[in-house]
KEKE-3310 file (N, C-alpha, C; in steps of 0.2 Angstrom, whole numbers, plus 5000, padded with zeros to 4 digits):
npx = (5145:5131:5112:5101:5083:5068:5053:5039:5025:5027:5023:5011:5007:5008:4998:4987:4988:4984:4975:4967:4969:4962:4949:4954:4956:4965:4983:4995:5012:5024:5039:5058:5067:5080:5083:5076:5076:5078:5071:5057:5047:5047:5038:5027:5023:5021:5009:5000:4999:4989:4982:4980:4993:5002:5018:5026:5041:5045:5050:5060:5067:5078:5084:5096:5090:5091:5094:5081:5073:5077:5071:5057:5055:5059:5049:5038:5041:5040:5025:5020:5014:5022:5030:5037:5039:5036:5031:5030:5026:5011:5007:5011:5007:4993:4993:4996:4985:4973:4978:4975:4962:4959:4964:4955:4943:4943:4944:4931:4923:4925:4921:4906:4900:4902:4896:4886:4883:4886:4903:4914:4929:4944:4957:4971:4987:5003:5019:5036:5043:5047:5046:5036:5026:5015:5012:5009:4997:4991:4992:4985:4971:4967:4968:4974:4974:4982:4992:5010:5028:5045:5052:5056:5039:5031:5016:5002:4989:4973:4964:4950:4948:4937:4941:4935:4920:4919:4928:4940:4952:4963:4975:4991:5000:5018:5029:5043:5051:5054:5064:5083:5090:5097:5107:5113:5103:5098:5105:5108:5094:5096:5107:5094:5087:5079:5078:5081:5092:5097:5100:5111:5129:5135:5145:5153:5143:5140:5154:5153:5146:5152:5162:5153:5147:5158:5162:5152:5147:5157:5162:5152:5154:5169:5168:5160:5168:5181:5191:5205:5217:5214:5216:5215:5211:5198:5182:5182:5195:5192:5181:5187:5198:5187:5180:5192:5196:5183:5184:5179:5183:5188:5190:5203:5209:5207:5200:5180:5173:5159:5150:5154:5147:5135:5133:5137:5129:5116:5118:5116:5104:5097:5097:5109:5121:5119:5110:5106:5108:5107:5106:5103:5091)
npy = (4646:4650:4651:4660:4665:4667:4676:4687:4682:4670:4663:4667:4660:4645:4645:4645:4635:4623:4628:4624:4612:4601:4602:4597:4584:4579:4582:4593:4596:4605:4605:4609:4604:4604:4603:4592:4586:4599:4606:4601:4606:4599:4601:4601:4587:4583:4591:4584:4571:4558:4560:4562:4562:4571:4575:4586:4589:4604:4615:4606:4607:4612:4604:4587:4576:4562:4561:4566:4556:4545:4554:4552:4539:4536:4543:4534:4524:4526:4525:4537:4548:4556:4568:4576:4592:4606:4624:4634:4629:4626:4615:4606:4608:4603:4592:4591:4591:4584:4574:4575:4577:4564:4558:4564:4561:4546:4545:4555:4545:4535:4541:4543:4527:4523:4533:4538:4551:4566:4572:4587:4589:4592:4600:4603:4615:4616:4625:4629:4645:4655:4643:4643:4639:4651:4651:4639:4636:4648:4642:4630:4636:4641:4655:4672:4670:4670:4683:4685:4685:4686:4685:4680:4674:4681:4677:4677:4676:4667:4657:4647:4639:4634:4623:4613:4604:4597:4598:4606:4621:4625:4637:4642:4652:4654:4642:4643:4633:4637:4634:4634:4624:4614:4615:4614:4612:4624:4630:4627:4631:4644:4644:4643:4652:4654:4658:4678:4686:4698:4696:4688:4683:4686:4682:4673:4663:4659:4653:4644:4639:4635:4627:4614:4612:4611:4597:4588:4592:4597:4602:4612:4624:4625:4623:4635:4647:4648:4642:4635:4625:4622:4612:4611:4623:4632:4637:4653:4655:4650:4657:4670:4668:4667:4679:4685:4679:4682:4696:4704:4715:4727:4744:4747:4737:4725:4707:4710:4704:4703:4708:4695:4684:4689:4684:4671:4664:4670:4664:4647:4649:4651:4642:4641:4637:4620:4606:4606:4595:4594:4586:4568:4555)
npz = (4856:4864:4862:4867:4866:4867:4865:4871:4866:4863:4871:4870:4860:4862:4875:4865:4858:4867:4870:4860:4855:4860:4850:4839:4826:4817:4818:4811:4807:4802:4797:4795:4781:4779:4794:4800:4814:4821:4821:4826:4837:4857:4862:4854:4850:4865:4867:4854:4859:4857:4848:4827:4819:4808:4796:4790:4778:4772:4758:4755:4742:4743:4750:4756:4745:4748:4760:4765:4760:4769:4780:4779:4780:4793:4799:4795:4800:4816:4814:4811:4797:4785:4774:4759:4755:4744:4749:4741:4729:4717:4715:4724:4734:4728:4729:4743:4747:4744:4749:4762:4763:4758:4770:4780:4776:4778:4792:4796:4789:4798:4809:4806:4803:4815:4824:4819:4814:4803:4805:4806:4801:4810:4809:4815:4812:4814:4819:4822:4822:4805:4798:4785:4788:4786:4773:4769:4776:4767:4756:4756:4760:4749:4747:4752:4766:4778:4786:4779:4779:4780:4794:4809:4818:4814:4810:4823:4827:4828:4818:4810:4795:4781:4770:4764:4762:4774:4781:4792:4794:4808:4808:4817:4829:4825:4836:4847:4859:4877:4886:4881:4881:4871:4862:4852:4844:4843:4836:4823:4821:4821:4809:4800:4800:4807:4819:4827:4816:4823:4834:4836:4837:4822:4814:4823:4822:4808:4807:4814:4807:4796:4800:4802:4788:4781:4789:4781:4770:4760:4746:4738:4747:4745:4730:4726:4734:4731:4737:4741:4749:4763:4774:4791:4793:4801:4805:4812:4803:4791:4786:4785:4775:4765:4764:4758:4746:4740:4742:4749:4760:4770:4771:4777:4772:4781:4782:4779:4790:4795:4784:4775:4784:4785:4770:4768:4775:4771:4757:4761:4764:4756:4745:4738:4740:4736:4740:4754:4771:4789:4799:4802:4804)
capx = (5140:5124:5108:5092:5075:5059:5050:5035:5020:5028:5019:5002:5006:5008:4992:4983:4987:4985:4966:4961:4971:4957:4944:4956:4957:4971:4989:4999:5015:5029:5046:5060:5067:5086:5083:5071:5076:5080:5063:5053:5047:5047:5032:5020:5023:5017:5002:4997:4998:4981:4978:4982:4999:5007:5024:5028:5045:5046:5061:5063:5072:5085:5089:5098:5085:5092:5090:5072:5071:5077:5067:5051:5055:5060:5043:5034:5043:5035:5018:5018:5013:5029:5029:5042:5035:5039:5024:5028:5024:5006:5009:5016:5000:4988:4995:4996:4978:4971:4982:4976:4956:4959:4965:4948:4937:4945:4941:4925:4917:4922:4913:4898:4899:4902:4892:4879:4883:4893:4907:4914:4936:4948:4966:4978:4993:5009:5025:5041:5045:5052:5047:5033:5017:5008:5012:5005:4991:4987:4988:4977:4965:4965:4970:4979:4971:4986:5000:5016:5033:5050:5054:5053:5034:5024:5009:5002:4981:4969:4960:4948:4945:4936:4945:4933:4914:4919:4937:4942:4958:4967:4981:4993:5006:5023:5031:5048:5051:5056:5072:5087:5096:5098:5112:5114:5096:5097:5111:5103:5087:5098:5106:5091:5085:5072:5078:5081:5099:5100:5101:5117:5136:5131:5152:5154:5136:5146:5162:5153:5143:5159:5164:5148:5146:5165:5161:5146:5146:5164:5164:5150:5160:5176:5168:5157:5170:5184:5193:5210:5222:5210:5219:5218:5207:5193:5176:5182:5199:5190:5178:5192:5198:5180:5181:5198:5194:5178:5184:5174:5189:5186:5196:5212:5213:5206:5195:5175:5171:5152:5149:5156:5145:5128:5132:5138:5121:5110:5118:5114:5096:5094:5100:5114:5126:5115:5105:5112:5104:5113:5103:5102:5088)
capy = (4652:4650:4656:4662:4669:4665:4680:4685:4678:4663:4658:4668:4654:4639:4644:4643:4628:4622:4627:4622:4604:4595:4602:4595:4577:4577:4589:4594:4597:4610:4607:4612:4598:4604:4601:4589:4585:4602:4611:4598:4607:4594:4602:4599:4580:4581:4593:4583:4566:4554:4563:4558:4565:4571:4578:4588:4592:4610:4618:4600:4606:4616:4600:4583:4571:4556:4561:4567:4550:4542:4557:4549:4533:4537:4544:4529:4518:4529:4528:4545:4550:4560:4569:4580:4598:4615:4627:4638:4623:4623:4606:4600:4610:4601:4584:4589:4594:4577:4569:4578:4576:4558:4556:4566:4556:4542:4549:4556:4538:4530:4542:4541:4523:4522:4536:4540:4557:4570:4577:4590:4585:4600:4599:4611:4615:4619:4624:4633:4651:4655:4635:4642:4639:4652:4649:4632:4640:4651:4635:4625:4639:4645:4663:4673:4670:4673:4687:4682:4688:4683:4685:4673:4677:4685:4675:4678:4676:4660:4658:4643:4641:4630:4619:4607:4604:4593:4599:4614:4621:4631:4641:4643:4655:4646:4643:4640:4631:4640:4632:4632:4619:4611:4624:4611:4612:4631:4634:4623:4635:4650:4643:4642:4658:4654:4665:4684:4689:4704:4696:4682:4685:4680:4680:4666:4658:4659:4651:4635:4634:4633:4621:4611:4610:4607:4591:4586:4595:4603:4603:4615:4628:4625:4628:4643:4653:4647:4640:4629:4623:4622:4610:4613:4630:4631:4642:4659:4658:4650:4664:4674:4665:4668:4687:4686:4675:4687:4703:4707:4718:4734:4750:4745:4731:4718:4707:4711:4696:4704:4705:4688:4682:4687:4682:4665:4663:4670:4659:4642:4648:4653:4637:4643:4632:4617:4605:4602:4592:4595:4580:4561:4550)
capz = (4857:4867:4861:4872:4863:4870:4866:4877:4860:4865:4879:4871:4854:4865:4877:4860:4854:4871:4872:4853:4851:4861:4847:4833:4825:4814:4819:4803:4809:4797:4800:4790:4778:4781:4799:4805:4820:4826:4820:4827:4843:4860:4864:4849:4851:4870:4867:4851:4859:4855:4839:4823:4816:4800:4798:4783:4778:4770:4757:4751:4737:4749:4755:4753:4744:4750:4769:4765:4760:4777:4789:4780:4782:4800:4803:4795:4807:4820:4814:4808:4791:4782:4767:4758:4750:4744:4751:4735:4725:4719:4714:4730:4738:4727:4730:4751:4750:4741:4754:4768:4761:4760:4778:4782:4774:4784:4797:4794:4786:4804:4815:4804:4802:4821:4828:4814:4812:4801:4810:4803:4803:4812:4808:4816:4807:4820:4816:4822:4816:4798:4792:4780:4791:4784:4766:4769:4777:4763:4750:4759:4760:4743:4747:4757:4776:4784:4784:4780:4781:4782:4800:4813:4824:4812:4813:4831:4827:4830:4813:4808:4790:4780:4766:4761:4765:4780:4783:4796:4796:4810:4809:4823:4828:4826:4844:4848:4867:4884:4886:4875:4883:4866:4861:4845:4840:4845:4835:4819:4820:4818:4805:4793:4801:4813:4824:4823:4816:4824:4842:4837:4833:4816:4815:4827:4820:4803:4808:4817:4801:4789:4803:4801:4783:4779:4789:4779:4762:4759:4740:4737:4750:4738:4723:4726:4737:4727:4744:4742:4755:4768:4778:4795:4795:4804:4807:4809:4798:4786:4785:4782:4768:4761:4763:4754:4740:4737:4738:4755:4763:4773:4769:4782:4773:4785:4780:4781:4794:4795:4775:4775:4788:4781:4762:4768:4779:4766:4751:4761:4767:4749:4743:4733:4740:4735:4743:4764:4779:4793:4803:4800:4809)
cpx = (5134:5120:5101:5089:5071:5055:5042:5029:5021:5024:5012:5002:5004:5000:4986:4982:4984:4976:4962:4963:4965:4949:4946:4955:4963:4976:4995:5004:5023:5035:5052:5065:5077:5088:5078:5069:5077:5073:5058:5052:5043:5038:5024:5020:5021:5008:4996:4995:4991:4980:4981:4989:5001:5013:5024:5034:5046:5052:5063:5069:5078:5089:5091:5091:5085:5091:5085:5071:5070:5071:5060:5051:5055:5052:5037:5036:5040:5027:5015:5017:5017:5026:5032:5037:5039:5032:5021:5026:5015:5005:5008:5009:4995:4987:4995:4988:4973:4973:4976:4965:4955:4958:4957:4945:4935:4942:4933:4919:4917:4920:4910:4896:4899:4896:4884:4877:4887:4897:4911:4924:4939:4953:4969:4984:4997:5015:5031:5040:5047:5052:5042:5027:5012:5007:5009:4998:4988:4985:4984:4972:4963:4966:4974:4974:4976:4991:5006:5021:5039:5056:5051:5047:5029:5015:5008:4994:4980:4966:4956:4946:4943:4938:4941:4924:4912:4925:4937:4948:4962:4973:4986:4998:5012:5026:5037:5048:5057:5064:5077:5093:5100:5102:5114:5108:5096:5100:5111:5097:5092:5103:5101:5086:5076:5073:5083:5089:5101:5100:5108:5124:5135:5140:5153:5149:5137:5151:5157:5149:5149:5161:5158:5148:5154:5165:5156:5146:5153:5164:5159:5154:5165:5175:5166:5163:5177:5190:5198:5215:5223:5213:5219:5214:5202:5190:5180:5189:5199:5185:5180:5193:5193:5180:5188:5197:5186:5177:5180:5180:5188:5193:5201:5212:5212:5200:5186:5172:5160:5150:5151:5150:5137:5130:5132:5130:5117:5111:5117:5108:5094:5094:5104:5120:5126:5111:5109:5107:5108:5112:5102:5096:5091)
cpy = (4649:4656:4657:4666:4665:4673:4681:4682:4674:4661:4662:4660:4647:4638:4642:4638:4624:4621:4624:4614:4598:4596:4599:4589:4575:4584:4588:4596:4599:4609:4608:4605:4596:4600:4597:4587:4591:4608:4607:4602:4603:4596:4600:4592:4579:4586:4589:4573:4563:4558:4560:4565:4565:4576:4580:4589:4596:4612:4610:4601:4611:4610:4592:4577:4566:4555:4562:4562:4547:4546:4552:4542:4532:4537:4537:4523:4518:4527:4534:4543:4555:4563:4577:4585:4604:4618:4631:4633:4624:4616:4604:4601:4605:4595:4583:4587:4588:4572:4569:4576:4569:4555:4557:4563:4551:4542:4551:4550:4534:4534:4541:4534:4520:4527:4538:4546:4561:4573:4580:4588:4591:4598:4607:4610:4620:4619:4629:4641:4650:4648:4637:4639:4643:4651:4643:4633:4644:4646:4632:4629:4642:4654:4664:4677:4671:4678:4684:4686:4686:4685:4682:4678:4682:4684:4674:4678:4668:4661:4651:4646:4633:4628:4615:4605:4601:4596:4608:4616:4625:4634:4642:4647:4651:4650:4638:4636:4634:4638:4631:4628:4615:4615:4619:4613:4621:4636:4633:4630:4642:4650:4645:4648:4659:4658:4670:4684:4693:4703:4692:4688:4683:4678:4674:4661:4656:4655:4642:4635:4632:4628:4614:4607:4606:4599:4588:4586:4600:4607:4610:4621:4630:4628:4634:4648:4651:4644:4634:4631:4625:4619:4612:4619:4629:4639:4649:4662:4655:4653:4671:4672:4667:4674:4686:4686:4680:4695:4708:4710:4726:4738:4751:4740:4723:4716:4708:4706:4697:4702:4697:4683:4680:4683:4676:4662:4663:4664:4652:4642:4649:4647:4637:4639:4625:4613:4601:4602:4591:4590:4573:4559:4547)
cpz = (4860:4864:4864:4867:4863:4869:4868:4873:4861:4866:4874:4863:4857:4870:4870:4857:4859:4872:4866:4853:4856:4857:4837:4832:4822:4818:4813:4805:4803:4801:4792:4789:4776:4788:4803:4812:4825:4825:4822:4835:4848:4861:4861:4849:4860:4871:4861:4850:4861:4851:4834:4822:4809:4800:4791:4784:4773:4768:4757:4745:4739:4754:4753:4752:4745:4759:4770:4765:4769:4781:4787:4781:4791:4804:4802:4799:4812:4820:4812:4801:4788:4775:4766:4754:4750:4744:4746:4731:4722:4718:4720:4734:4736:4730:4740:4750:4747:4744:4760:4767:4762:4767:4782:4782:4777:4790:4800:4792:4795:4807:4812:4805:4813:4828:4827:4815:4807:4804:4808:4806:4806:4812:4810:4812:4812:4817:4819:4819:4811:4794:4787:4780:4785:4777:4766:4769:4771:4756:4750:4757:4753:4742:4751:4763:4781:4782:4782:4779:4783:4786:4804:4818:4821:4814:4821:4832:4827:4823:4809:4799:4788:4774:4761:4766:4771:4783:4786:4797:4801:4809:4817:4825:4830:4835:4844:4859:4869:4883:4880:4879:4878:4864:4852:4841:4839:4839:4824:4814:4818:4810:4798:4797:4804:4820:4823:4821:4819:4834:4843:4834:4828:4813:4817:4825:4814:4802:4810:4812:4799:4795:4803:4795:4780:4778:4784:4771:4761:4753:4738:4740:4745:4734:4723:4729:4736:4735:4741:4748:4761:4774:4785:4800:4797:4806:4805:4803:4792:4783:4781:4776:4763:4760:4759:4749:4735:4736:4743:4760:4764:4771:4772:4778:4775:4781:4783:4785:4793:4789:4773:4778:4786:4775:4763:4772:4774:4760:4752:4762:4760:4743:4738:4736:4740:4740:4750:4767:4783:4798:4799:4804:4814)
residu = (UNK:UNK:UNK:UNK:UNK:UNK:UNK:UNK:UNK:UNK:UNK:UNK:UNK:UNK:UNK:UNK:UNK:UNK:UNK:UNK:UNK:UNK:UNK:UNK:UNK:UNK:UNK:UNK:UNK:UNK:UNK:UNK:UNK:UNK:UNK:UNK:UNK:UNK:UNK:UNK:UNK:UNK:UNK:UNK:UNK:UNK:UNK:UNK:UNK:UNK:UNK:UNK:UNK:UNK:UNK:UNK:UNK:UNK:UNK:UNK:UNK:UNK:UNK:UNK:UNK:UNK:UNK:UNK:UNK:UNK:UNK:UNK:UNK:UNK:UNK:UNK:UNK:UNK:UNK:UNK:UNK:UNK:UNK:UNK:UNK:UNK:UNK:UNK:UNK:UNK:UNK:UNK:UNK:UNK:UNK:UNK:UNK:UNK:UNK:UNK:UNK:UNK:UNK:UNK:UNK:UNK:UNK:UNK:UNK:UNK:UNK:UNK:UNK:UNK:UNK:UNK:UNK:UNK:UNK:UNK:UNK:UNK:UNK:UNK:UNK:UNK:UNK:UNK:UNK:UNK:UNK:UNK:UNK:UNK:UNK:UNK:UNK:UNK:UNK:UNK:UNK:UNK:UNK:UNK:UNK:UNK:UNK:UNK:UNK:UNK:UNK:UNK:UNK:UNK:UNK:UNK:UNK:UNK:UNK:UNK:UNK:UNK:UNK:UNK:UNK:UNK:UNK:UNK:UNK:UNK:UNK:UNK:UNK:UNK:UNK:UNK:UNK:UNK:UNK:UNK:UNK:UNK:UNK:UNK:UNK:UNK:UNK:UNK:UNK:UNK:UNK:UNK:UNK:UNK:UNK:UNK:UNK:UNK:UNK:UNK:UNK:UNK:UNK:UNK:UNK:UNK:UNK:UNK:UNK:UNK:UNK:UNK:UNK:UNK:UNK:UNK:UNK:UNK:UNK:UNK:UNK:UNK:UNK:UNK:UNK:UNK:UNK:UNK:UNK:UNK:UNK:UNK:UNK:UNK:UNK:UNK:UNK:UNK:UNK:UNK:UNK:UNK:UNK:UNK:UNK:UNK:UNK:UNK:UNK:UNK:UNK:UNK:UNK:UNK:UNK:UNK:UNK:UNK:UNK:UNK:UNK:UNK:UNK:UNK:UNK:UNK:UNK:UNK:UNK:UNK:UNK:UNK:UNK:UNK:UNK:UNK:UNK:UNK:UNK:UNK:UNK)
# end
């Protein structure tokens, strides 16, 4: 299946970052902790080059903790600053924002000590659709400074706030890139529900999951949707099976492929089928 959505916010998301990332010093970058590689937008690594970088990975506990492991190691090979969290956490928040205060400081003591001035630090914070931007955003900020909502494109305003007597935050609307040439990366994001449901076969996006995890994580599948003598089945007549086994069967008789489709989507996004990374470094 191929999937296109660039909606027109897009482009107003992208021109915003576009005109503020020359007034930042740090770029905070939210990507989801399932899929690293495929919530990473190409774009925010060429508009945030010569700045300092940090990468977080969001829904940590949705996801396998051995490969969280690796991504951060992956990004500390790069030079990047890595670090796994959950947004709902306050923990996880207090522990970013004493990170994130640190790094300022850094920051802040060399221009003084170099310029001989106080310079007040400006961290953007960038992210995809549906990774839990603004939730981030509203921890940092101690309130609730941004709308939030769980559909991909809610946030779509420019909002500095202040954090810390030297520290600036922005907020940024998240932005997916123009092209879906990437139809694996594409395919990934709809997966963890970055992009809308109501534009995909969610049947056919369903099938290449079960065909996905199968390879990866089988036994979760098995056990939850009671699944034996699988050999052989694949995507959508393992989907069937799923509806059979659970009882999801329209009044001919056949089985419910749709019902099937959401509840199996929903139970991996909701992390009810335990913790899966469908990417390596």
């Amino acid at each position: 299946m191929r999937i296109h959505w660039y909606p027109g916010h897009m482009s107003k998301a992208k021109r915003i970052i576009k005109e503020n990332i020359r007034l930042v010093d740090l770029v905070i970058e939210l990507r989801d902790a399932r899929i690293p590689k495929s919530s990473a937008n190409p774009d925010f690594e060429l508009l945030s080059r010569n700045k300092e970088r940090m990468i977080l990975l969001n829904k940590k506990d949705l996801a396998d903790p051995v490969k969280t492991r690796e991504w951060i190691e992956h990004f500390r090979e790069q030079g990047i600053r890595g670090q796994a969290i959950n947004c709902l956490k306050s923990a996880d928040i207090r522990e970013l924002k004493r990170t994130i205060i640190q790094m300022a400081e850094e920051k802040h003591n060399d221009i003084k000590e170099k310029k001989g001035i106080r310079k007040t630090i400006r961290i953007m914070v960038v992210g995809i659709p549906n990774v839990g931007k603004s939730t981030l955003f509203n921890g940092l900020a101690g309130g609730a400074k941004a709308r939030t909502e769980d559909r991909p494109g809610v946030t779509r305003g420019k909002q500095w706030v202040k954090i810390h007597p030297f520290i600036d935050l922005l907020d940024t609307p998240g932005l997916l890139w123009p092209k879906a040439d990437d139809q694996s990366a594409m395919r990934n994001l709809a997966f963890i529900g970055s992009i809308r449901d109501d534009i995909i076969d969610l049947v056919e996006l369903a099938g290449t999951f079960l065909d996905v995890v199968m390879d990866l994580y089988p036994q979760p599948l098995v056990t939850r949707y009671k699944l034996e003598n699988t050999e052989g089945l694949k995507g959508y007549h393992l989907l069937e099976a799923i509806c059979k086994n659970q009882g999801w069967i329209r009044s001919g008789g056949t089985p419910d492929l749709e019902r099937g489709a959401k509840q199996l989507l929903s139970d991996f996004r909701s992390g009810k089928l335990g913790c899966i990374t469908l990417e390596t470094p």
